[in-house]
C-alpha positions as CSV (number, residue, x, y, z in Angstrom):
1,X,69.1,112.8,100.7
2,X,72.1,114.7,99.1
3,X,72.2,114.7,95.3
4,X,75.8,115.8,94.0
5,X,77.2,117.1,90.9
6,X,74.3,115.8,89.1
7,X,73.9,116.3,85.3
8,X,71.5,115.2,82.8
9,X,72.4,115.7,78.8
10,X,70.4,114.8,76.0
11,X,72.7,114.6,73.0
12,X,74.0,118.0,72.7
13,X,72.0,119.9,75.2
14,X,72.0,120.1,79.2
15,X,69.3,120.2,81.1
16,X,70.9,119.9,85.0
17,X,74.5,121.1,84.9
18,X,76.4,119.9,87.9
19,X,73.9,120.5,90.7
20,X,74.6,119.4,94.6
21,X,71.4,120.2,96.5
22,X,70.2,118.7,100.2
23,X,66.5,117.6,100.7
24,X,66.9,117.3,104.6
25,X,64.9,114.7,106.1
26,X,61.2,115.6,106.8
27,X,61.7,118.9,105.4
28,X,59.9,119.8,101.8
29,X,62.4,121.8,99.5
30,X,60.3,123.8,96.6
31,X,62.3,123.9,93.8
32,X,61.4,126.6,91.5
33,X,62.1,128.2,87.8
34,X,60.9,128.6,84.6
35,X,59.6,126.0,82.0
36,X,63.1,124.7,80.6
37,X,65.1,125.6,83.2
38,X,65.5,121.5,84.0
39,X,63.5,121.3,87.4
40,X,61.6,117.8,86.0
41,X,65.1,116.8,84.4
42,X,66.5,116.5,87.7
43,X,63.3,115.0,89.2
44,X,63.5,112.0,87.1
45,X,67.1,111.9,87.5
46,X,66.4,111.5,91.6
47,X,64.0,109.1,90.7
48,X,66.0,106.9,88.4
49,X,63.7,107.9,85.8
50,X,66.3,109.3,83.1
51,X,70.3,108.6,82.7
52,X,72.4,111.4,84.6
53,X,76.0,111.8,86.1
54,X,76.7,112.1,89.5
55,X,75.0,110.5,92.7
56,X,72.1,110.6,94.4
57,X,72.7,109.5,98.1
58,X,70.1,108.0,100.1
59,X,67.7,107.7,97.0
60,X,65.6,105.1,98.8
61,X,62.0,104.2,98.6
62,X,61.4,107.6,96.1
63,X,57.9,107.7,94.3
64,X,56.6,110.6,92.5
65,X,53.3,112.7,91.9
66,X,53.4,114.0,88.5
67,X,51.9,117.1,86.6
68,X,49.1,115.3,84.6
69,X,47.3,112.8,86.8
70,X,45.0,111.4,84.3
71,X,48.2,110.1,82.1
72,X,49.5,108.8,85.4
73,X,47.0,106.5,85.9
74,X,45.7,103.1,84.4
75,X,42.1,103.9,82.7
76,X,41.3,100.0,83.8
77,X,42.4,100.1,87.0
78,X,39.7,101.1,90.0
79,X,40.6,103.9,92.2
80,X,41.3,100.8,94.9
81,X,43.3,98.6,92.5
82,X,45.6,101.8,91.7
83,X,46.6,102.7,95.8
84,X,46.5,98.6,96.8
85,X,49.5,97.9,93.6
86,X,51.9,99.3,95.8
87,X,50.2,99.2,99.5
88,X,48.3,96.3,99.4
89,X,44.5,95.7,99.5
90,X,43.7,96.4,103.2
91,X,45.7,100.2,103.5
92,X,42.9,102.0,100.6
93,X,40.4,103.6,103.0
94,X,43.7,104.7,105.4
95,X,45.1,106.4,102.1
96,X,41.8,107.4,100.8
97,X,41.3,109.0,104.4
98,X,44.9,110.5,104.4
99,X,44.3,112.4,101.2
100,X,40.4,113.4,102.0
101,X,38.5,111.4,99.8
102,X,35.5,108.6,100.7
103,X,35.9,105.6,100.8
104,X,33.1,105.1,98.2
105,X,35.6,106.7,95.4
106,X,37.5,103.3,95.6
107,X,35.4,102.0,93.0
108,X,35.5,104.6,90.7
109,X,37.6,104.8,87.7
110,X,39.7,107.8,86.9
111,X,37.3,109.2,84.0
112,X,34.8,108.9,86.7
113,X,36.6,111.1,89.0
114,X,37.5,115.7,88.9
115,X,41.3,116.8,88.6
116,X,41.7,117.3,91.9
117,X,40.4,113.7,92.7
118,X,42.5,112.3,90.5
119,X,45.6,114.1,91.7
120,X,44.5,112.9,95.6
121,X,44.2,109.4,94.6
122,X,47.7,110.3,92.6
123,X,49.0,111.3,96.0
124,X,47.8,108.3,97.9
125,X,49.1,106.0,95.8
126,X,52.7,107.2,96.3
127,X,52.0,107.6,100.0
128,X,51.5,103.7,99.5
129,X,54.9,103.1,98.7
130,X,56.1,104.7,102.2
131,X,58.3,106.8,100.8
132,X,61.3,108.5,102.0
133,X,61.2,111.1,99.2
134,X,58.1,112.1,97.6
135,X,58.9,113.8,94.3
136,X,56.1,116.3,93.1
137,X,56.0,117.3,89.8
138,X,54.0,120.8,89.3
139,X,51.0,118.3,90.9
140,X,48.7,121.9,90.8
141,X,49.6,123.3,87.4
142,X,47.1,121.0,85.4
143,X,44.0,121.5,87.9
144,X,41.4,124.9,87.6
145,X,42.5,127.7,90.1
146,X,39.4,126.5,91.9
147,X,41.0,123.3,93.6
148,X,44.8,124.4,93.7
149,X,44.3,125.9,96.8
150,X,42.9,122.8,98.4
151,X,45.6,120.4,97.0
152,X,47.9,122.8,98.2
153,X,46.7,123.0,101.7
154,X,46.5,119.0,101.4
155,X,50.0,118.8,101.1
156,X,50.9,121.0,104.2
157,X,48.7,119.1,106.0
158,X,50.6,115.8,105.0
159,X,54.2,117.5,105.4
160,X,53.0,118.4,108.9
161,X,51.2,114.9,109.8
162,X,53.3,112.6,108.2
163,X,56.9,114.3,108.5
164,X,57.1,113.8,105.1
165,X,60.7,114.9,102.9
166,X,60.0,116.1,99.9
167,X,61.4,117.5,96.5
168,X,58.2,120.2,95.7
169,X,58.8,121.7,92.3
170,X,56.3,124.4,90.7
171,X,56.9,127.3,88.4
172,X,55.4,129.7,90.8
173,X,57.5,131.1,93.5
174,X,54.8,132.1,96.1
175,X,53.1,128.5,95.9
176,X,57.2,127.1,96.8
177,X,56.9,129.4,99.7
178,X,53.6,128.5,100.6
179,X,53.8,124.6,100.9
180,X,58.4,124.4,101.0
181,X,60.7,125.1,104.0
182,X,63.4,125.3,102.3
183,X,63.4,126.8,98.3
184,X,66.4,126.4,96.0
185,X,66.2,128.6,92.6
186,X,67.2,126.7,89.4
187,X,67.9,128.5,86.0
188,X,69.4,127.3,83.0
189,X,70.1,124.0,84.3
190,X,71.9,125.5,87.3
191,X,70.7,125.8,90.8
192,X,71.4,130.0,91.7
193,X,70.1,130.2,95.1
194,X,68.6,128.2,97.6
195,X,68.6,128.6,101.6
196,X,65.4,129.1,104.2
197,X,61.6,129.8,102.4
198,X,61.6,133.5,104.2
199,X,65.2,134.5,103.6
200,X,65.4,133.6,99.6
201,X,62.1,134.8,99.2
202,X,62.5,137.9,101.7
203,X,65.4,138.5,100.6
204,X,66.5,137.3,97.2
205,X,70.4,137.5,96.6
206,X,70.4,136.8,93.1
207,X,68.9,138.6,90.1
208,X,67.2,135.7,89.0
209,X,65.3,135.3,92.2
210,X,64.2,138.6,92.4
211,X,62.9,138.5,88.6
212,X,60.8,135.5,89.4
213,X,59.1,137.2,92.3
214,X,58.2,140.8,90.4
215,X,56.9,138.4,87.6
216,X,54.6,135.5,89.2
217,X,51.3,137.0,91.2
218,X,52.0,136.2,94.6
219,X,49.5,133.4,96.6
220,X,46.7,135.2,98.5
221,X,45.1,133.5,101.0
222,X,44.2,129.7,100.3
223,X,41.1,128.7,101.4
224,X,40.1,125.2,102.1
């Protein structure tokens, strides 16, 4: 997918100004800045979710994960209800199973469920719409630091399983580098750098870059 000169303005003010980026198939690109700098701007604009200029080529099939996932799902609906909408009835256990939950969650309702269980079933329920671009929205910002880690690995483990291409966007540089491939820096609406995982963040070439990684703690080990 190639997303050119894309720009999203509300009223008066910018959020994306202009921005071409590449999201390779079955790579993940992290995309990564501070709060404002228009990361979920553009994520909605590659889903279709906002108005914007420019193109998005190859936009097909795109679902998304988003921060919050109890305001992303239906309080009414069953954990099995919510994945079968978009999957159909007989693919919940294989999506329960792709995202590590049991098959006696399907039941459940999401009040009845943890963060993190919420976010799998979040996760699944994209995975149900076979997506060629799966958009995640800060999925770990919302959850305790106690099950970041594991969401985190759960999504390596899916980029690695399922070949999946997708648009990973987090505040923090060293969880980018930890789940992305690829890492593009965005800043005032503006993407400043972007190019391999090791090279931007081994070797930051702009100022911005470098600011972000002497001023987010960097990922230790992330246990299962």
């Amino acid at each position: 997918m190639i997303i050119k000169n894309l720009s999203v303005r509300f009223g008066a003010f910018t959020a994306v100004d202009d921005v071409t980026l590449e999201i390779p198939d079955g790579h993940v690109v992290g995309l990564v800045g501070e709060s404002g700098s228009g990361k979920s701007s553009l994520a909605r604009a590659v889903c279709g979710l906002v108005p914007h200029t420019g193109t998005v080529e190859g936009a097909r099939r795109v679902q998304m994960v988003f921060q919050d996932p109890y305001a992303s799902l239906n309080p009414r609906m069953t954990v099995a209800r919510t994945i079968a909408e978009g999957a159909g009835p007989g693919a919940v256990e294989r999506l329960l199973g792709l995202v590590r939950l049991p098959a006696e969650l399907a039941g459940r309702y999401p009040r009845e469920l943890s963060g993190g269980q919420r976010q799998r079933v979040a996760i699944a329920r994209a995975l149900g719409g076979d997506p060629a671009l799966l958009v995640a929205d800060e999925i770990t910002s919302s959850l305790d630091v106690s099950v970041q880690g594991a969401v985190l690995n759960l999504v390596r483990g899916l980029r690695d399983e399922l070949g999946l291409t997708m648009l990973f966007i987090s505040h923090n540089l060293a969880v980018v580098r930890y789940v992305a491939d690829i890492v593009a820096v965005m800043h005032k609406g503006r993407i400043v750098e972007a190019g391999p995982a090791e090279q931007v963040v081994g070797e930051p070439a702009h100022e911005y870059t470098r600011a972000l990684l002497t001023a987010v703690p960097r990922l230790g080990r992330v246990r299962e």
